[in-house]
C-alpha atoms as an extended CHARMM CRD file, in Angstrom:
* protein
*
        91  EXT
         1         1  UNK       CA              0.0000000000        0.0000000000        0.0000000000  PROA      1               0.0000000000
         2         2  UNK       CA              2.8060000000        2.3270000000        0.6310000000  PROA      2               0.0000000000
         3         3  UNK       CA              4.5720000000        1.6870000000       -2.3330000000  PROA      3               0.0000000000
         4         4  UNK       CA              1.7630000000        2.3110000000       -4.1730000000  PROA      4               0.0000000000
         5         5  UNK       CA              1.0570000000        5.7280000000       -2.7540000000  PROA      5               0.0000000000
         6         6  UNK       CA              4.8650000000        6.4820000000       -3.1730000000  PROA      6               0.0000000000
         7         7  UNK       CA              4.5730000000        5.6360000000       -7.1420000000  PROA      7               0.0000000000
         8         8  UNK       CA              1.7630000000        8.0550000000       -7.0810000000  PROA      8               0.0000000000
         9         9  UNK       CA              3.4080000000       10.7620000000       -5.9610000000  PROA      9               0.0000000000
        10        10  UNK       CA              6.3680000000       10.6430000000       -7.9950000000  PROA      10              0.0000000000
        11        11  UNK       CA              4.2010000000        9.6240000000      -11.0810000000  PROA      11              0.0000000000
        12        12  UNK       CA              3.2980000000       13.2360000000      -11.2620000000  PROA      12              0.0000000000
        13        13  UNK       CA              4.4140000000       15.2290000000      -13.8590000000  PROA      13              0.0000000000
        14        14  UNK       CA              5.7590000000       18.4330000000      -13.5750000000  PROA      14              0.0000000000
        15        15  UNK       CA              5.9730000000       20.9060000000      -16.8210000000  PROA      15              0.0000000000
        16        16  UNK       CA              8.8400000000       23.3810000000      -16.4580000000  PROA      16              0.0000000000
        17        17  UNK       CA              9.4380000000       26.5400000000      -18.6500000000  PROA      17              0.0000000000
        18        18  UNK       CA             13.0250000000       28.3970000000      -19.2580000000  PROA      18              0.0000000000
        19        19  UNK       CA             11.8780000000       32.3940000000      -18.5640000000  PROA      19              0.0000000000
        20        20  UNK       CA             14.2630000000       35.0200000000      -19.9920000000  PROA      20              0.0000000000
        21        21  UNK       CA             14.2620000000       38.5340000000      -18.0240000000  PROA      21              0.0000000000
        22        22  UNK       CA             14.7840000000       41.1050000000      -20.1630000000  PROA      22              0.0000000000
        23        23  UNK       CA             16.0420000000       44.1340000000      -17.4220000000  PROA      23              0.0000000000
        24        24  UNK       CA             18.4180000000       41.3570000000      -15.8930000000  PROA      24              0.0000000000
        25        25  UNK       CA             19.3640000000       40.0620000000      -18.2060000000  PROA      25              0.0000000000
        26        26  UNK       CA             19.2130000000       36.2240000000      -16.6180000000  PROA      26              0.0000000000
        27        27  UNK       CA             17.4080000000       33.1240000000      -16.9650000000  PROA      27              0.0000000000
        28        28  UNK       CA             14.4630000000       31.5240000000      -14.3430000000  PROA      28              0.0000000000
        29        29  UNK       CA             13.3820000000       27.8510000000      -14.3260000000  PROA      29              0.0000000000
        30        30  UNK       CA              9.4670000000       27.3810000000      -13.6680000000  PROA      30              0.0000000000
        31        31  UNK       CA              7.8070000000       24.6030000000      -12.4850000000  PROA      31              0.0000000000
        32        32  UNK       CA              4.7280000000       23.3530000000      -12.2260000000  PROA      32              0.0000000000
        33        33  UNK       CA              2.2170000000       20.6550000000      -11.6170000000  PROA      33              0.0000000000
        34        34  UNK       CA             -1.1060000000       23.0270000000      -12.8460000000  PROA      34              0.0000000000
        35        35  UNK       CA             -0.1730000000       23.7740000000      -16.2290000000  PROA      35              0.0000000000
        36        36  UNK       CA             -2.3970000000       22.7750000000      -19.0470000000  PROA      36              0.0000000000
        37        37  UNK       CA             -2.6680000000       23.3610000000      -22.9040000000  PROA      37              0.0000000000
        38        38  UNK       CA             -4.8230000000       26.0480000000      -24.7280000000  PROA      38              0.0000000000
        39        39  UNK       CA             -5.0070000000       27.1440000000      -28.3520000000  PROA      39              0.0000000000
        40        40  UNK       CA             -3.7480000000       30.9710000000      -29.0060000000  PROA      40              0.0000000000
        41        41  UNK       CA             -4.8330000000       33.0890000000      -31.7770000000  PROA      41              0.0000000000
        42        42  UNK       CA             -2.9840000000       31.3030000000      -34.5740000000  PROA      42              0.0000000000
        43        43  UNK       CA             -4.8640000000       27.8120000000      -33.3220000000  PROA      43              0.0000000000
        44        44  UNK       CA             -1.3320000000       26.4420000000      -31.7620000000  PROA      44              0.0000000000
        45        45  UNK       CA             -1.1290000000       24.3520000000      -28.6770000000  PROA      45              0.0000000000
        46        46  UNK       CA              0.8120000000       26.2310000000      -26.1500000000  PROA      46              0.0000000000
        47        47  UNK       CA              1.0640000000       25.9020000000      -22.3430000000  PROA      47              0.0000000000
        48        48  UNK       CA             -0.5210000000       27.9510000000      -19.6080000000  PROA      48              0.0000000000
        49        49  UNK       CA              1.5390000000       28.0600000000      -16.7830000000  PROA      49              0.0000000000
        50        50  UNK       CA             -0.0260000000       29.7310000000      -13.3790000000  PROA      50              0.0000000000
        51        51  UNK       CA              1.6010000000       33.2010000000      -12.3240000000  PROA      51              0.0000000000
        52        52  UNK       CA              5.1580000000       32.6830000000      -10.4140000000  PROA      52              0.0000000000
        53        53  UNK       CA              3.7050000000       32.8740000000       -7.1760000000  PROA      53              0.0000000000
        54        54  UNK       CA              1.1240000000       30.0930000000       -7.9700000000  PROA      54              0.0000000000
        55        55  UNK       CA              3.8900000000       28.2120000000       -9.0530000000  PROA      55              0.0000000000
        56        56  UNK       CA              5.5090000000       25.2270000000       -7.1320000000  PROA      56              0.0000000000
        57        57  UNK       CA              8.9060000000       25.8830000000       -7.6850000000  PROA      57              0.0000000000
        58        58  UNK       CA             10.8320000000       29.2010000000       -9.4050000000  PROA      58              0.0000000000
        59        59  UNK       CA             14.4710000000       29.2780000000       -9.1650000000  PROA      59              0.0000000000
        60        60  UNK       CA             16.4450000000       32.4940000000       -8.7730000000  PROA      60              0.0000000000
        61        61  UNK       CA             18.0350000000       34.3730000000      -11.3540000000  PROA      61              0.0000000000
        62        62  UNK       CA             20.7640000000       32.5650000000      -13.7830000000  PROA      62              0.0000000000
        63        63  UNK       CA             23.0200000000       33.7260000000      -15.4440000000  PROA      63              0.0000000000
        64        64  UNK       CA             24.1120000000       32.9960000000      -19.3260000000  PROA      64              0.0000000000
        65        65  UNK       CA             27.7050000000       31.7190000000      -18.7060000000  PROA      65              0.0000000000
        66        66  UNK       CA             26.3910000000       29.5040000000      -16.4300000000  PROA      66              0.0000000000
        67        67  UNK       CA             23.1620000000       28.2680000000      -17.7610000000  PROA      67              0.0000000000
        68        68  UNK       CA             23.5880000000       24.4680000000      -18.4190000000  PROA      68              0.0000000000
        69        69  UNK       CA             25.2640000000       23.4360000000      -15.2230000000  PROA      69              0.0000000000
        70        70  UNK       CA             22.5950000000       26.4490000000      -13.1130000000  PROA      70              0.0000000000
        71        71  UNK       CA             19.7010000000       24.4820000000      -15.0970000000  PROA      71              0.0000000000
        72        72  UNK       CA             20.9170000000       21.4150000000      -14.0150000000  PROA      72              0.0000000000
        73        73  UNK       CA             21.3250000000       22.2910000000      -10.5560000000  PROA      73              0.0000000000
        74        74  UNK       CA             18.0590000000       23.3870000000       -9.9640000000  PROA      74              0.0000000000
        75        75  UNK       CA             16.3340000000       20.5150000000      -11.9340000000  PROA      75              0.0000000000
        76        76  UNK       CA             18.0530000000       18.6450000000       -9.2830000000  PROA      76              0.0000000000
        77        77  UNK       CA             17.1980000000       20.2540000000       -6.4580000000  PROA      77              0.0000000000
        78        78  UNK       CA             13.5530000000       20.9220000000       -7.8180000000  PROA      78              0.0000000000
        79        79  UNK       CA             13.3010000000       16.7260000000       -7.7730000000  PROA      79              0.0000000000
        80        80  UNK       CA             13.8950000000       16.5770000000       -4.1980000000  PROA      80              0.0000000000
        81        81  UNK       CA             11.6220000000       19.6230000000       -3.1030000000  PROA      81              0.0000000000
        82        82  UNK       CA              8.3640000000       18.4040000000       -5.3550000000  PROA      82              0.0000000000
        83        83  UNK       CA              9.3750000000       14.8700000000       -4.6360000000  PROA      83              0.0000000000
        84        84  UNK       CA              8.6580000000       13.8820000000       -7.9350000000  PROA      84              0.0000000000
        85        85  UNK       CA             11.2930000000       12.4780000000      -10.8560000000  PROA      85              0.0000000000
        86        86  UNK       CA              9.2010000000       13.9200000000      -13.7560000000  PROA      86              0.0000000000
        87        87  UNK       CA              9.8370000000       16.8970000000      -14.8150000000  PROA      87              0.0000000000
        88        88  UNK       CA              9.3970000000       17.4940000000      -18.3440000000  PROA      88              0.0000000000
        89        89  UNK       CA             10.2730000000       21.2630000000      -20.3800000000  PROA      89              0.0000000000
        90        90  UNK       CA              7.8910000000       22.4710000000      -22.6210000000  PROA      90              0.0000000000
        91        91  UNK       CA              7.7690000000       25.3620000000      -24.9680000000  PROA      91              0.0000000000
């Protein structure tokens, strides 16, 4: 029964989205378990994701140089905070 509860859990998956700041000129990594799909004006599918503070996990700002390994890092660390080993990035 408790194994079964623990597969549920990390069955979730979690959609994550790469967010460039413009004035900052860094990177943030968003992630979360609400998003869903919805057609914009040209009829594409693109994701909805909730506002940052809805969110369930938003790292801090990243820098260029160091993007990969940051990204990395806090896909990592994002694993162990939603308990979950799905996190998947969409567009």
């Amino acid at each position: 029964m408790l194994a079964q509860a623990k597969a549920a859990i990390f069955a979730q998956v979690a959609k994550a989205r790469l967010i460039y700041n413009r004035d900052k000129e860094t990177y943030k990594v968003v992630i979360a378990f609400n998003v869903y799909k919805e057609l914009n004006k040209n009829n594409e599918e693109v994701y909805k994701f909730p506002t940052q503070k809805k969110c369930n996990y938003v790292s801090g700002d990243l820098n260029y140089e160091t993007l990969q390994k940051d990204v990395e890092n806090t896909i990592k660390n994002a694993k162990k905070v939603l308990r979950t080993d799905n996190i998947v990035f969409v567009d």
